[in-house]
C-alpha positions in Angstrom: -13.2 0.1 -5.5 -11.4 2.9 -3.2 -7.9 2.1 -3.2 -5.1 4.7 -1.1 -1.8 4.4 -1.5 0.5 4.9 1.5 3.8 6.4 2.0 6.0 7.1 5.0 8.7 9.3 4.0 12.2 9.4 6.0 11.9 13.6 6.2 8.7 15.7 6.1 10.7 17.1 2.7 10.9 14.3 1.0 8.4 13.2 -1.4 7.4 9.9 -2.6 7.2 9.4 -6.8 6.2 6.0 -6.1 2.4 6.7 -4.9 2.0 9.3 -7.4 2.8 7.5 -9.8 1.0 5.0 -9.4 -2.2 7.3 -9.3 -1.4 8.8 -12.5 -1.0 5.3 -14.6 -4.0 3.8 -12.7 -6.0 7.1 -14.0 -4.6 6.9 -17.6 -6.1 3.0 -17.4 -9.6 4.2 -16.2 -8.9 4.2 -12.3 -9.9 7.1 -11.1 -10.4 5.9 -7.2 -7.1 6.4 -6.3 -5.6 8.1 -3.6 -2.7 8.4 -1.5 -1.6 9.8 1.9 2.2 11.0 3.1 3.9 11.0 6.4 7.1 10.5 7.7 9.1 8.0 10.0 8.9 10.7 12.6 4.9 10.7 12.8 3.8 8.3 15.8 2.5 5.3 14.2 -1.0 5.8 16.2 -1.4 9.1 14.6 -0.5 7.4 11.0 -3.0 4.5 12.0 -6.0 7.3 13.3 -5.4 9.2 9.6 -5.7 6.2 7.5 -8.6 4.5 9.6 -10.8 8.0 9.2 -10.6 7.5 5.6 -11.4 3.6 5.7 -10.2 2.8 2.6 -11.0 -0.9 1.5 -8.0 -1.2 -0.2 -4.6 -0.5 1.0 -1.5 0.0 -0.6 2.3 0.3 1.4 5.3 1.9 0.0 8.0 0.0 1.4 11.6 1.3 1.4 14.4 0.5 3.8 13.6 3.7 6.4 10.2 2.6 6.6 10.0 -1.0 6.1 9.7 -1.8 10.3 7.3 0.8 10.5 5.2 -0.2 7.6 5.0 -3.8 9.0 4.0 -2.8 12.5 1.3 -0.7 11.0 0.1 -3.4 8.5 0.0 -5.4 11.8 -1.8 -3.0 13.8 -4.3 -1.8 11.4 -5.4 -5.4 10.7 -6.4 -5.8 14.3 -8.9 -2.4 13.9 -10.2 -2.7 10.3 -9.8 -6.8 9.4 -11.8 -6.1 5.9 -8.9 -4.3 5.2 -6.8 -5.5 2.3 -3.4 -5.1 2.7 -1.1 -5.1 -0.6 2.7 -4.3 0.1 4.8 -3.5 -2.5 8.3 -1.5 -3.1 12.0 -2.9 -3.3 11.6 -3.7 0.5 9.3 -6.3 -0.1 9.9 -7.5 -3.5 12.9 -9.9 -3.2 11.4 -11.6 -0.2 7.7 -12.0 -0.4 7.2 -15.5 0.5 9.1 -14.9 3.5 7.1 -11.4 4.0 3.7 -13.0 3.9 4.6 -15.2 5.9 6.3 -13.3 8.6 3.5 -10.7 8.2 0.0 -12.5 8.4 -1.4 -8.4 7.6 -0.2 -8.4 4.8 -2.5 -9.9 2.4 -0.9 -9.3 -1.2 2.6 -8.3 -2.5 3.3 -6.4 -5.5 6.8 -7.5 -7.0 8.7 -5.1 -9.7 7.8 -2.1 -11.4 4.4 -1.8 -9.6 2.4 0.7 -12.5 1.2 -2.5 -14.5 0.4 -5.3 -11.5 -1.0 -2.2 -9.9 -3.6 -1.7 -12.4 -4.4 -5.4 -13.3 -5.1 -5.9 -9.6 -7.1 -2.9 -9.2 -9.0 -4.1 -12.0 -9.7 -7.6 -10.4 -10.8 -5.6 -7.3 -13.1 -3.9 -10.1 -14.4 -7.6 -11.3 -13.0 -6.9 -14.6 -9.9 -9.7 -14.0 -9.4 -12.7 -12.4 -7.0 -12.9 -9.5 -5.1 -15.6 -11.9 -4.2 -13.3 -14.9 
């Protein structure tokens, strides 16, 4: 299964380790339908929503930091109306200390990765592959 990773940076200069490495671990493991997308806080969100829905990935992954956390939550929100098969996994130090209250603040959001995301990142991939159960 596709899977694209999502970052919204705070400057067009900054770059986001997170995503990438999370595309290198998951192709060390065997993933190799990985891909992620960068923009900044200073895109309009309808232009970050148009980019995203032209690849219509069926997995989607949000890199959530303090600068981008508001906009990553009104995305998740908006994006969910447009493309509902959508599923939406958040992860990131933004979401991780909270996610009960996340989830349920953000109906969206359909998953939450918590920690160090290379490892959950792949098991979860690999459910979405049929090779694990949601459980382990």
């Amino acid at each position: 299964m596709n899977a694209l990773l999502l970052a919204i940076n705070s400057k067009y200069i900054h770059t986001n380790l997170a995503v990438r490495y999370l595309k290198e671990y998951a192709r060390q493991h065997g993933i190799d339908h990985v891909d992620f997308e960068e923009y900044t806080i200073n895109q309009h969100l309808p232009f970050v929503i148009d980019q995203v829905y032209r690849r219509r990935p069926p997995v989607l992954f949000l890199s959530c930091y303090i600068w981008n956390i508001e906009m990553m939550m009104d995305f998740a929100a908006e994006y969910k109306m447009i493309a509902p098969e959508t599923i939406i996994v958040a992860g990131g130090p933004e979401v991780s200390y909270n996610s009960r209250q996340i989830l349920q603040d953000n109906p969206a959001i359909d998953m939450i990765l918590c920690g160090e995301g290379e490892k959950p990142f792949v098991q979860l991939m690999e459910h979405f592959r049929g090779q694990r159960s949601v459980e382990e």
